[in-house]
py3Dmol code that shows the C-alpha trace and the ligand (Angstrom):
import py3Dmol

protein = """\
ATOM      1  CA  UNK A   1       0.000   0.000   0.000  1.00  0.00           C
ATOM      2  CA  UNK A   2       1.183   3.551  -0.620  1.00  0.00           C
ATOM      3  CA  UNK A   3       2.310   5.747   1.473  1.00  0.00           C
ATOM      4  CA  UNK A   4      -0.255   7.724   3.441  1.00  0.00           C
ATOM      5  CA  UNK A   5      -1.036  11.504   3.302  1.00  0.00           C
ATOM      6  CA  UNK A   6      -2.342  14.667   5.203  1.00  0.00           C
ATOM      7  CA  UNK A   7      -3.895  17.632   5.663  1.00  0.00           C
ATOM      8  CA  UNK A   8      -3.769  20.158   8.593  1.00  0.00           C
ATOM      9  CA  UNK A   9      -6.571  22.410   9.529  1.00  0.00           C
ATOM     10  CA  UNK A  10      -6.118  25.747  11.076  1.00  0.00           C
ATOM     11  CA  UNK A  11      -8.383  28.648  12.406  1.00  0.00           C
ATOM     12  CA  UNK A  12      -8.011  32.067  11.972  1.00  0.00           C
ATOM     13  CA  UNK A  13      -6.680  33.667  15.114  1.00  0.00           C
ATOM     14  CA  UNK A  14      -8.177  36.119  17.124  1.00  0.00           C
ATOM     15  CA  UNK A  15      -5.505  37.728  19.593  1.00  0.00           C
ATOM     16  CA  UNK A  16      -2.289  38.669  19.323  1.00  0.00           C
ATOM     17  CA  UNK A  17      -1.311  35.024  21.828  1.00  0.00           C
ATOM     18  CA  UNK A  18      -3.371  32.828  19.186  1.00  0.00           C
ATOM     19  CA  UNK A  19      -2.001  34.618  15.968  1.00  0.00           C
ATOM     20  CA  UNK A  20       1.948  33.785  17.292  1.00  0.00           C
ATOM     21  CA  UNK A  21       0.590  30.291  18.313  1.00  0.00           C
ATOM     22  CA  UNK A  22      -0.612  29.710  14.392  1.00  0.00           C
ATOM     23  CA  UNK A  23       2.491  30.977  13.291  1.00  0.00           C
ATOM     24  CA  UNK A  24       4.484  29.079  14.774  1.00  0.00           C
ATOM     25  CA  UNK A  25       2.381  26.234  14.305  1.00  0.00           C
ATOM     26  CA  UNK A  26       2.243  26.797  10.390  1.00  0.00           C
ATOM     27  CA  UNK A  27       6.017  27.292  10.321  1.00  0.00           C
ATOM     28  CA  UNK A  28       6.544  23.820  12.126  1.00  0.00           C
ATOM     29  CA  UNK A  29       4.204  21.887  10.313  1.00  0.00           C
ATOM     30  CA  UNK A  30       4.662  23.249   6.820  1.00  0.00           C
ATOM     31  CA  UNK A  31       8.220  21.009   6.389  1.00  0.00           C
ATOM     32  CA  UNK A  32       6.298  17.986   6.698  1.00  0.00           C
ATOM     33  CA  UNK A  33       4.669  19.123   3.485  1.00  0.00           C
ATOM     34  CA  UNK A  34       1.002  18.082   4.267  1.00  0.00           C
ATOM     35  CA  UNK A  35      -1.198  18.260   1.149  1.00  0.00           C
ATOM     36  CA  UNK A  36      -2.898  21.090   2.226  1.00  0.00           C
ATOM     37  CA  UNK A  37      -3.651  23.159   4.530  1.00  0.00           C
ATOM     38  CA  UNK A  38      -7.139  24.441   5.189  1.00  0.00           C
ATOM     39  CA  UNK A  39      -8.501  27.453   7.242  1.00  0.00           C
ATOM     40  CA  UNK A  40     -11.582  27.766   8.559  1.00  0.00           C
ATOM     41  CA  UNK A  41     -13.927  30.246   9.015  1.00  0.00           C
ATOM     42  CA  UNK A  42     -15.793  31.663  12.094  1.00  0.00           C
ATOM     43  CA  UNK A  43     -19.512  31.219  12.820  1.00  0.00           C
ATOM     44  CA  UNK A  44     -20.019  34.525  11.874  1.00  0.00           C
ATOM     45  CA  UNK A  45     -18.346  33.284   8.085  1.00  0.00           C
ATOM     46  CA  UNK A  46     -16.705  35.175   5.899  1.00  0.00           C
ATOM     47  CA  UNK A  47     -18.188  38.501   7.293  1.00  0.00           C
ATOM     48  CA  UNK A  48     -16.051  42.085   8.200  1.00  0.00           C
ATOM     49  CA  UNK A  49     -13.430  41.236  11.144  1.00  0.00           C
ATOM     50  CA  UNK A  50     -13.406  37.474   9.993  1.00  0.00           C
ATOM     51  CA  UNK A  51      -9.927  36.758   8.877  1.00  0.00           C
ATOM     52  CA  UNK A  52      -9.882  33.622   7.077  1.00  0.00           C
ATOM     53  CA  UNK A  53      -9.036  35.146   3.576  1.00  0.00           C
ATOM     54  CA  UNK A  54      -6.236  37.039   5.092  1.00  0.00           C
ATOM     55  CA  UNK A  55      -4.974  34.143   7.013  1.00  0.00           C
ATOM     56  CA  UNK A  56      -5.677  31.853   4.075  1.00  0.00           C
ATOM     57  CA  UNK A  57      -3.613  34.218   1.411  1.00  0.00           C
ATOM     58  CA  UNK A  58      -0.479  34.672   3.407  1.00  0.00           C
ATOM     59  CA  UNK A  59      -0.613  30.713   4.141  1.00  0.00           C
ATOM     60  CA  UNK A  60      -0.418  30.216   0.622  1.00  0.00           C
ATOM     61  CA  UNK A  61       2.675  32.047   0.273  1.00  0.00           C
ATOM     62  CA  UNK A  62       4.577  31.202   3.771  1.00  0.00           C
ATOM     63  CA  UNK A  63       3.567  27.786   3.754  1.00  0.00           C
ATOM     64  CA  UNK A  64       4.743  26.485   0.272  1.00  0.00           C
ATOM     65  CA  UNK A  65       1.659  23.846   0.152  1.00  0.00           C
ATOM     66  CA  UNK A  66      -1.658  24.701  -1.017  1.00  0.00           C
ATOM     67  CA  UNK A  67      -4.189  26.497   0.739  1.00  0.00           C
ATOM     68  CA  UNK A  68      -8.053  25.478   0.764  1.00  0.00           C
ATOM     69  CA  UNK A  69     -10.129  28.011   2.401  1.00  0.00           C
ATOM     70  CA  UNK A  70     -13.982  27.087   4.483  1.00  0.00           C
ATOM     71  CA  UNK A  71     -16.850  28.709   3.279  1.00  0.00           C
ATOM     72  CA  UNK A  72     -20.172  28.927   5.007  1.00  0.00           C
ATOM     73  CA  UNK A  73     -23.494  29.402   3.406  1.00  0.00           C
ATOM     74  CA  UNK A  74     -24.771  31.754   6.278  1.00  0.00           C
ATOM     75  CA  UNK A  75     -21.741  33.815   6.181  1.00  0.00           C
ATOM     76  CA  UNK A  76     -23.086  35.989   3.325  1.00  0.00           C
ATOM     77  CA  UNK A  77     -25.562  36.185   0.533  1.00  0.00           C
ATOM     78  CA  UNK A  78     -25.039  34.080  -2.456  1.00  0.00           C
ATOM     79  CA  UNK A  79     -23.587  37.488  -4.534  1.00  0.00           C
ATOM     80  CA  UNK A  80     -21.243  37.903  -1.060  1.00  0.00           C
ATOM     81  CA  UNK A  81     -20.044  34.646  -1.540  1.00  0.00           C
ATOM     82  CA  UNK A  82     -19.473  34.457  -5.267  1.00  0.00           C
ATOM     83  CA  UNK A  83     -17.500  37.479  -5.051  1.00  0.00           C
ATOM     84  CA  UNK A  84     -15.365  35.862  -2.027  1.00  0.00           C
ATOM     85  CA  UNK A  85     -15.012  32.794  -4.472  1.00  0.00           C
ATOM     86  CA  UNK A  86     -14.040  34.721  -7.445  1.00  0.00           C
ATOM     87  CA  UNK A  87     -11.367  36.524  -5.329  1.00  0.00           C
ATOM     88  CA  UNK A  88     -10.182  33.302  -3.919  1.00  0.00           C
ATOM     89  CA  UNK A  89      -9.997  31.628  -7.528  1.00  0.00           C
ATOM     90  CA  UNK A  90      -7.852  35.290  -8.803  1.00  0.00           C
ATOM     91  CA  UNK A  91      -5.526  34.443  -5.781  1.00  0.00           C
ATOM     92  CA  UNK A  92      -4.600  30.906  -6.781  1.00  0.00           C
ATOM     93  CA  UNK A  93      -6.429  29.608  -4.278  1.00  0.00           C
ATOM     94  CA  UNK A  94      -8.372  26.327  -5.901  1.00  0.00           C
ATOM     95  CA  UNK A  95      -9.149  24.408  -3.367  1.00  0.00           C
ATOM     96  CA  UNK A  96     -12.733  25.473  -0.746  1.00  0.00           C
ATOM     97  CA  UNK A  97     -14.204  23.543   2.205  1.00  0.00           C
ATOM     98  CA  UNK A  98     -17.764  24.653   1.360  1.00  0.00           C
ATOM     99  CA  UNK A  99     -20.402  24.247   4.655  1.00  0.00           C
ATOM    100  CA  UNK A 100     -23.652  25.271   5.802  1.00  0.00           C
ATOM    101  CA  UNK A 101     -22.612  26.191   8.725  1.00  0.00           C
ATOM    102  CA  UNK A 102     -24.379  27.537  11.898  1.00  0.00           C
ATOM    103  CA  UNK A 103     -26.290  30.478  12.407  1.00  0.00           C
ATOM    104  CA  UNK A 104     -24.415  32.296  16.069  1.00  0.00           C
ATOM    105  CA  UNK A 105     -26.620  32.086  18.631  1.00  0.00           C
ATOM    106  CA  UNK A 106     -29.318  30.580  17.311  1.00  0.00           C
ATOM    107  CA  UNK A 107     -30.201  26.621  18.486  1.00  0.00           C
ATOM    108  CA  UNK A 108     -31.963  26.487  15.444  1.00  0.00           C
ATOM    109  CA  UNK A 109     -30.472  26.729  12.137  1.00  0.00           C
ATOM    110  CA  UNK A 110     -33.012  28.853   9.325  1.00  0.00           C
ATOM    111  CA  UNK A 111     -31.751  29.701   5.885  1.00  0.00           C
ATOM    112  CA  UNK A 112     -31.258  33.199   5.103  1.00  0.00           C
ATOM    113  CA  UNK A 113     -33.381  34.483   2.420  1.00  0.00           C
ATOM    114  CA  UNK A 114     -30.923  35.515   0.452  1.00  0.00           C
ATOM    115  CA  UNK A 115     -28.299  32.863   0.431  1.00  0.00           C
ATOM    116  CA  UNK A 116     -27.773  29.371   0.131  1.00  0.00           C
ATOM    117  CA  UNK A 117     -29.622  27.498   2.372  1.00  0.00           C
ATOM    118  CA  UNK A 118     -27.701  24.397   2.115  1.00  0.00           C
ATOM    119  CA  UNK A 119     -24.224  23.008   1.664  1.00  0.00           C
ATOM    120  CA  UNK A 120     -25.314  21.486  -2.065  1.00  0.00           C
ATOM    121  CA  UNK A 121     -25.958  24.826  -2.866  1.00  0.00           C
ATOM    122  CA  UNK A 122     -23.054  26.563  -2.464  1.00  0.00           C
ATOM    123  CA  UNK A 123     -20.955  23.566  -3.827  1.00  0.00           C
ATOM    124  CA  UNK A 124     -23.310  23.879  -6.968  1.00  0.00           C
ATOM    125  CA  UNK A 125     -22.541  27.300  -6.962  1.00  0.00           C
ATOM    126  CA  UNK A 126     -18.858  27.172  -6.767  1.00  0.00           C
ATOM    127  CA  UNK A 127     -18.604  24.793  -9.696  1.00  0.00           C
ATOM    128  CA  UNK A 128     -20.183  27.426 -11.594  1.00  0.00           C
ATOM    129  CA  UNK A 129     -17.592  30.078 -10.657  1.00  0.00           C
ATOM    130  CA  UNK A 130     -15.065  28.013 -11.300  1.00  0.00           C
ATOM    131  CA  UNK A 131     -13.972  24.755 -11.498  1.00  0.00           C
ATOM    132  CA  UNK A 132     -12.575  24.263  -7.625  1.00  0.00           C
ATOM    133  CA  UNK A 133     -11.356  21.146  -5.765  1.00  0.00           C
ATOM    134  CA  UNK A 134     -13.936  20.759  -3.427  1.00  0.00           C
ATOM    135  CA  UNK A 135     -14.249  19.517   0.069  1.00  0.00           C
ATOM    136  CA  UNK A 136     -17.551  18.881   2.114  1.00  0.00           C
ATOM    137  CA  UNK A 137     -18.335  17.654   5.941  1.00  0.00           C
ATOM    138  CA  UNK A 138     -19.447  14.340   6.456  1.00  0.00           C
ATOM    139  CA  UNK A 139     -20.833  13.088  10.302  1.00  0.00           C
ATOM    140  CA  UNK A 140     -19.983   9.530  11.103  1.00  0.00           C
ATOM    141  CA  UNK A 141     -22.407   9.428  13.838  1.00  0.00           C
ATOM    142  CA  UNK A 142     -24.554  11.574  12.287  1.00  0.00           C
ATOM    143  CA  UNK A 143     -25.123  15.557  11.867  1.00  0.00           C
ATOM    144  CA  UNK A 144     -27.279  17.002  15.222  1.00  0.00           C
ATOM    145  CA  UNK A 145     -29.604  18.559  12.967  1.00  0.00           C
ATOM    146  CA  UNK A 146     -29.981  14.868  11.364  1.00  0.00           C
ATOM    147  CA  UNK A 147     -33.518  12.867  11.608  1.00  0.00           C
ATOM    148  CA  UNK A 148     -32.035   9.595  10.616  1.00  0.00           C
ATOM    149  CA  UNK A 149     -28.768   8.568   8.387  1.00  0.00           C
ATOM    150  CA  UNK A 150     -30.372   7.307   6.041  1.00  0.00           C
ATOM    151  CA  UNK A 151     -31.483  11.260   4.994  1.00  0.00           C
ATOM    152  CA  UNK A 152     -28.088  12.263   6.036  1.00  0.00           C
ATOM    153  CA  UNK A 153     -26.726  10.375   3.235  1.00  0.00           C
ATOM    154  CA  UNK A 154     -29.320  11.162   0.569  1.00  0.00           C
ATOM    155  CA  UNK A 155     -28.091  15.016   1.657  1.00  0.00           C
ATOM    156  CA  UNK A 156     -24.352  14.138   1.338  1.00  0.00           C
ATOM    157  CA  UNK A 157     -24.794  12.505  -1.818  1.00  0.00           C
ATOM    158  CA  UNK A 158     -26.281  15.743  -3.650  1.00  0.00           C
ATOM    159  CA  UNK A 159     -23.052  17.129  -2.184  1.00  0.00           C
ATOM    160  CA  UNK A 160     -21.313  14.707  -3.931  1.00  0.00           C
ATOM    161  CA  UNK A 161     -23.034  14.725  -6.959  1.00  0.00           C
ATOM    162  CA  UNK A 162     -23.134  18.969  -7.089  1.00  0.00           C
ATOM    163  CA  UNK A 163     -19.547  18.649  -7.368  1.00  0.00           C
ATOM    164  CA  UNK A 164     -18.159  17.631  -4.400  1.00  0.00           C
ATOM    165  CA  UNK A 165     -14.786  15.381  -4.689  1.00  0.00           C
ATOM    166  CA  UNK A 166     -13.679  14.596  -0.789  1.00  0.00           C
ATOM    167  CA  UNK A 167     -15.818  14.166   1.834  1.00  0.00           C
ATOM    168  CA  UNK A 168     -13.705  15.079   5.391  1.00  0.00           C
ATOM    169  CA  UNK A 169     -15.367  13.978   8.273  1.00  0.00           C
ATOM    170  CA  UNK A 170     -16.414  15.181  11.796  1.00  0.00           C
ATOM    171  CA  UNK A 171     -13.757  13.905  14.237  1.00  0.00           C
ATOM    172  CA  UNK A 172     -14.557  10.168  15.785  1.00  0.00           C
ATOM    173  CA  UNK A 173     -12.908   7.727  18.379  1.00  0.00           C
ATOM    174  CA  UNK A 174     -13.735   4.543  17.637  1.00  0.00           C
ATOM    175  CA  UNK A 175     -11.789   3.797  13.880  1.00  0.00           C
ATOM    176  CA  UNK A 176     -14.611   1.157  13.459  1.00  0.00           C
ATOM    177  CA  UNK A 177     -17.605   4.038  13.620  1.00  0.00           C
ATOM    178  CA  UNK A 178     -15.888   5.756  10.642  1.00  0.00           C
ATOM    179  CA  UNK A 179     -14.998   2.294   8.521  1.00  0.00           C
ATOM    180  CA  UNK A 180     -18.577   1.558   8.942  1.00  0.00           C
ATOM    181  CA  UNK A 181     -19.729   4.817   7.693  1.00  0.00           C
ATOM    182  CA  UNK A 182     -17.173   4.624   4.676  1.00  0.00           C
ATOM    183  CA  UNK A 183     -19.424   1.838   3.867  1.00  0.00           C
ATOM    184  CA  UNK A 184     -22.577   3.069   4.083  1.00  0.00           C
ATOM    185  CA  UNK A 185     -21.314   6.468   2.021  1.00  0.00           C
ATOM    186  CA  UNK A 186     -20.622   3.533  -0.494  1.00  0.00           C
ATOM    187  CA  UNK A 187     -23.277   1.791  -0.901  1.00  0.00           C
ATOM    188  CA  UNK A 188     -25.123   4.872  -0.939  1.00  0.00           C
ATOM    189  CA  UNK A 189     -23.378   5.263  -4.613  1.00  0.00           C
ATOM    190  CA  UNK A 190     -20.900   7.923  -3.228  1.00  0.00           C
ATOM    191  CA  UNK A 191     -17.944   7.944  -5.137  1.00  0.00           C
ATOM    192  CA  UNK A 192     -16.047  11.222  -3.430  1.00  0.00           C
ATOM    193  CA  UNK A 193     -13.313  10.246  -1.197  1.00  0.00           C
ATOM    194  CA  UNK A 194     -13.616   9.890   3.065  1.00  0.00           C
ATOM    195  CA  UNK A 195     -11.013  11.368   4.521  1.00  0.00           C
ATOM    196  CA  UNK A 196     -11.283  10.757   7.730  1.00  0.00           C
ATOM    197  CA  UNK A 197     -11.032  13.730  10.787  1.00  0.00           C
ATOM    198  CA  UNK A 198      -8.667  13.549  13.257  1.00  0.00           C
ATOM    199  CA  UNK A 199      -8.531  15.521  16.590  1.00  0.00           C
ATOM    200  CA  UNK A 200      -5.660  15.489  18.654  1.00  0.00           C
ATOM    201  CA  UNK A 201      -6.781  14.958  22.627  1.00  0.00           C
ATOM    202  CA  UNK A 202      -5.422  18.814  23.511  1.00  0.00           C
ATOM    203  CA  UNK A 203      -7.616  18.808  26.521  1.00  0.00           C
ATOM    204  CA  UNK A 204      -9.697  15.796  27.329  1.00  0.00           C
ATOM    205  CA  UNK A 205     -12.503  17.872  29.643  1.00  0.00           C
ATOM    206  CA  UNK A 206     -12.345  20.601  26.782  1.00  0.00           C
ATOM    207  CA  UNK A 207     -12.446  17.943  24.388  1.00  0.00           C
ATOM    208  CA  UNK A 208     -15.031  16.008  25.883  1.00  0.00           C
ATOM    209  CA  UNK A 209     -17.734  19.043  26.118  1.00  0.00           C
ATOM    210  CA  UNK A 210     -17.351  20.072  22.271  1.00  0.00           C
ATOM    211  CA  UNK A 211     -18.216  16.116  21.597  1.00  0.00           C
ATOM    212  CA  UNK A 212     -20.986  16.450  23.094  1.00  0.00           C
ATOM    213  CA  UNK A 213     -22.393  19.608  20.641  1.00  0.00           C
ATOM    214  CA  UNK A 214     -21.276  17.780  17.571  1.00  0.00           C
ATOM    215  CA  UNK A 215     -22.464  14.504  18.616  1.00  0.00           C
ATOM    216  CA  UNK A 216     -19.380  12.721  18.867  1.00  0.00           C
ATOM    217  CA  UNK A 217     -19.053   9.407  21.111  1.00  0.00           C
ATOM    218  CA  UNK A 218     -16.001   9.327  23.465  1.00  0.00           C
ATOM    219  CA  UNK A 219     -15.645   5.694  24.584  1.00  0.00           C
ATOM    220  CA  UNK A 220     -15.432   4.762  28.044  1.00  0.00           C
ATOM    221  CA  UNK A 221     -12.162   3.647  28.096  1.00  0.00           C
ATOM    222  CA  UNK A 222     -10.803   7.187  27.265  1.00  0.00           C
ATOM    223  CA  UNK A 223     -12.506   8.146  30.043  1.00  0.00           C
ATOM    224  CA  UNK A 224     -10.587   5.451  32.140  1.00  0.00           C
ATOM    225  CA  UNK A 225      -6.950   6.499  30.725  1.00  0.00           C
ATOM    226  CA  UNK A 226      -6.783  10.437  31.091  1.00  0.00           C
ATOM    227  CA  UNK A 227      -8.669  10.071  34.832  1.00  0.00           C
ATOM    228  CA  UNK A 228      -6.487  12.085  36.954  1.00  0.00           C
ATOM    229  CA  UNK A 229      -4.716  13.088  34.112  1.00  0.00           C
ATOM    230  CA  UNK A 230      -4.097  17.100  33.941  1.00  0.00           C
ATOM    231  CA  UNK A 231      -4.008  18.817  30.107  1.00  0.00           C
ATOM    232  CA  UNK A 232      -0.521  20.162  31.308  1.00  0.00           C
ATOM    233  CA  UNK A 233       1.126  17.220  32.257  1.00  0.00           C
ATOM    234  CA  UNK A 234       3.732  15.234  29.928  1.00  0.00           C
ATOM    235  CA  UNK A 235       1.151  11.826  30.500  1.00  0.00           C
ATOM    236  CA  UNK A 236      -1.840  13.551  28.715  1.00  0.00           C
ATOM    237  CA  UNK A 237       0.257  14.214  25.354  1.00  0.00           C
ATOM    238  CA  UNK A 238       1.474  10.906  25.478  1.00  0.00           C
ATOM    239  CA  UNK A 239      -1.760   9.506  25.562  1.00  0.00           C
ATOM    240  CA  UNK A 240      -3.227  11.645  23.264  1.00  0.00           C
ATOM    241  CA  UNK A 241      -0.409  10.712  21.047  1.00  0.00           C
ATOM    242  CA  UNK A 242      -1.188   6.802  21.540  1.00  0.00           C
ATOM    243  CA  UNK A 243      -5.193   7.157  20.364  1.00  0.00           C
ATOM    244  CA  UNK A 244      -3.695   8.977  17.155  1.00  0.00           C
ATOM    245  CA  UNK A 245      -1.581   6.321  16.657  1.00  0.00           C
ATOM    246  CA  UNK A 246      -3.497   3.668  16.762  1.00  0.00           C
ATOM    247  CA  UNK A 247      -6.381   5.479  14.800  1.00  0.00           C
ATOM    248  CA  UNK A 248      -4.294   5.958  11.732  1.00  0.00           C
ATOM    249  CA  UNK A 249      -2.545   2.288  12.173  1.00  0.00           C
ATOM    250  CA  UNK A 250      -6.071   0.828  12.298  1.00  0.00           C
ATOM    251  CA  UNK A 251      -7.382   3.098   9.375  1.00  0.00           C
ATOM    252  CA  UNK A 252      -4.501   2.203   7.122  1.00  0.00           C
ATOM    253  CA  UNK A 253      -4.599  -1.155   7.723  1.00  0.00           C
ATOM    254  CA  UNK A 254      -8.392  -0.392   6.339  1.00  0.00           C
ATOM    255  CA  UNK A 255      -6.997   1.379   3.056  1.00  0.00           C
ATOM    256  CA  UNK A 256      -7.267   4.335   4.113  1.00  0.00           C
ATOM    257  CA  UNK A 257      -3.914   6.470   2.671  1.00  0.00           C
ATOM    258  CA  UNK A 258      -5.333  10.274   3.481  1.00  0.00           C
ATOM    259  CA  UNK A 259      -5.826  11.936   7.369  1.00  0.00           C
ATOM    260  CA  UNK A 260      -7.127  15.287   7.849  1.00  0.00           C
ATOM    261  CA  UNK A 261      -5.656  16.547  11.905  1.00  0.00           C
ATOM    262  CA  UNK A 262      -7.280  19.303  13.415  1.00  0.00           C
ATOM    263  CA  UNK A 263      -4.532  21.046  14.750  1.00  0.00           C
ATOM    264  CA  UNK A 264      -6.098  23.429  16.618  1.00  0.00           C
ATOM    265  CA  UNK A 265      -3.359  25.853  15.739  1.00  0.00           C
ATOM    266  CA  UNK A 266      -0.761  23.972  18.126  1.00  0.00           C
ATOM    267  CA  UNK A 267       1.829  22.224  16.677  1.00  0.00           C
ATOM    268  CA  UNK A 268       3.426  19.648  19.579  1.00  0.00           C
ATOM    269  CA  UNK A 269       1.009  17.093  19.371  1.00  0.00           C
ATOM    270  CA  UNK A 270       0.209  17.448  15.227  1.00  0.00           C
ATOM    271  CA  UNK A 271       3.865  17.597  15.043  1.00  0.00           C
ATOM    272  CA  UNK A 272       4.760  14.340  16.281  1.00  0.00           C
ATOM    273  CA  UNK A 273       1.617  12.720  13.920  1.00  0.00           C
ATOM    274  CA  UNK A 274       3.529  14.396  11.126  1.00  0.00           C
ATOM    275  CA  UNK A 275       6.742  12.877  11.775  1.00  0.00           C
ATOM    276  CA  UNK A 276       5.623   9.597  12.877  1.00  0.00           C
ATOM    277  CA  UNK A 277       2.967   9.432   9.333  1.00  0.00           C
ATOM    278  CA  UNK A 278       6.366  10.282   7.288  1.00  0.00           C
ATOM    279  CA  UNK A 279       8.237   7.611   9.036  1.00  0.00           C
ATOM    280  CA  UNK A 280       6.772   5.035   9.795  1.00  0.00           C
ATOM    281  CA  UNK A 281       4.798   3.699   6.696  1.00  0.00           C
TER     282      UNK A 281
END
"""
ligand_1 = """\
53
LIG
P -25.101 20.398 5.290
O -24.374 19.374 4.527
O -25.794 21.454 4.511
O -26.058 19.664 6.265
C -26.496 20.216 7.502
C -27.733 19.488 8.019
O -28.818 19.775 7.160
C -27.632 17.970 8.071
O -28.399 17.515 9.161
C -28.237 17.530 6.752
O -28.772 16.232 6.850
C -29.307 18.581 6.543
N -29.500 18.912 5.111
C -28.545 18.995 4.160
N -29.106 19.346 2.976
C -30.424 19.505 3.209
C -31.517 19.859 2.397
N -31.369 20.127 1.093
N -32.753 19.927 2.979
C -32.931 19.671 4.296
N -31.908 19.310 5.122
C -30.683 19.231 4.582
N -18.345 25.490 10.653
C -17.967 26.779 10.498
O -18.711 27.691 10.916
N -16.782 27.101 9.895
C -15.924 26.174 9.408
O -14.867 26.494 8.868
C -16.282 24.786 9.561
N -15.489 23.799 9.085
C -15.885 22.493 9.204
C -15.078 21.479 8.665
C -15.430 20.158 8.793
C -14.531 19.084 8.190
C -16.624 19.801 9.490
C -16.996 18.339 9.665
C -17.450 20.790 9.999
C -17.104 22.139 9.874
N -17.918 23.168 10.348
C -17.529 24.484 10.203
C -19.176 22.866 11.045
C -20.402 22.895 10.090
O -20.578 24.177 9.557
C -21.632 22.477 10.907
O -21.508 21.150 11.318
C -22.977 22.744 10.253
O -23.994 22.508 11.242
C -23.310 21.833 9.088
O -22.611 22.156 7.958
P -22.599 21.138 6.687
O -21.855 21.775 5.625
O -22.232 19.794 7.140
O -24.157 21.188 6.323
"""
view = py3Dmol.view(width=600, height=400)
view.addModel(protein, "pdb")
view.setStyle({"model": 0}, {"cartoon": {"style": "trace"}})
view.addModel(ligand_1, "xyz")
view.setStyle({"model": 1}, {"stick": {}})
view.zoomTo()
view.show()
């Protein structure tokens, strides 16, 4: 089997602490030469103060590797975000991560009247625009908003069909809960590539109440090794480091050659992943 790949995921910083931390993250990874690197884009989208086209246009050129940049159906109306992905194309950049995305404060999500109400939309739209390398979200254990998988799929496959060519998913635990969705996206007559989503364990509490929202399943027995365990010491890394480890061993033994890490904009943790993919396949 070949050699597997990656991708690395960033966020556009807020304060002067988190814009060094991304820095230095992006200068640490980039040598590893992931495939790309993507940057996401707040809940409030692409609007005025969000930074993700800034962030996205000087990763292209520090970073050496190309860029993909998130786009968010409520973050504008559809001539907003043509405009953004006309700009984006004129900049080199080819690649978008196109999402509905969630309206801020709101539990519920509503469509604004004058944009694209769904994810299919938008990708739709971008294809006519140009003719981008696109990347949707998939949910392995299904999207909150979800009634049953079975719609979830029929959703993700006019994704698919709009345009879409790689499907990266939410992140997961348990390497059998995404093999078994690989499947279903399948048989479902998918053809777009799963890439699965990887999050490195920064902060198991932390990490444990953002499962929740996105309806991710932490098994027990993470619960069992970071007991005691503090996000500062030496132990949680090392653990986190270990359920990485044995995700992307157990994937690839699957066939599974591409990872996407949420980095979180640190570097330690995705670091080590990096060096340890290069090396030891
Ligand atoms: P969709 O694919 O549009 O689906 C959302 C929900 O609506 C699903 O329940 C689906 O079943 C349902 N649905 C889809 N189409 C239809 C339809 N035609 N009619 C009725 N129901 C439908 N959020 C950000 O704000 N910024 C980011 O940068 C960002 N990046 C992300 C990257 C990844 C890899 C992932 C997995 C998520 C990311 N998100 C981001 C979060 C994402 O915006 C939310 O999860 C959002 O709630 C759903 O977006 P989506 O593109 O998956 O939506």
């Amino acid at each position: 089997m070949s050699k597997p790949n990656f991708s690395l995921e960033v966020f556009p910083p807020k304060t002067a602490a988190t814009t060094l931390s991304l820095w230095k993250a992006s200068q640490e990874l980039a040598p590893f030469k992931p495939e790309f690197i993507s940057v996401t884009c707040g809940a409030g989208g692409n609007a005025p103060g969000d930074t993700t086209k800034e962030v996205a246009l000087v990763m292209a050129q520090q970073a050496h590797c190309p860029v993909a940049a998130h786009m968010t159906c409520v973050s504008g109306s559809r001539e907003e975000l043509l405009q953004l992905a006309r700009d984006y194309w004129q900049s080199n950049i080819r690649h978008i991560v196109a999402l509905r995305g969630d309206m801020p404060g709101q539990e519920r999500y509503t469509p604004r009247a004058d944009g694209f109400a769904y994810a299919d939309e938008l990708v739709a739209a971008l294809k006519e625009v140009a003719d981008f390398d696109i990347s949707v979200a998939g949910y392995p254990e299904g999207h909150p908003d979800s009634s049953s998988m079975d719609k979830e799929l029929e959703y993700l496959k006019k994704k698919a069909d709009a345009g879409a060519n790689r499907i990266i998913t939410q992140f997961f635990f348990d390497p059998e809960v995404f093999l078994r969705y690989r499947d279903r996206v399948a048989a479902a007559g998918i053809k777009a590539e799963v890439v699965p989503g990887l999050l490195p364990v920064l902060n198991f509490k932390k990490m444990t109440a953002f499962a929740a929202r996105c309806q991710t399943s932490v098994p027990e027995f993470l619960h069992k090794m970071f007991e005691g365990v503090e996000a500062e010491d030496i132990d949680h890394r090392l653990l986190a480091m270990n359920i990485l480890s044995h995700q992307i061993t157990r994937l690839h033994t699957e066939g599974v050659n591409f990872f996407h890490l949420y980095t979180l904009n640190e570097s330690m943790l995705t670091r080590h992943v990096c060096r340890w993919i290069r090396s030891a396949f």
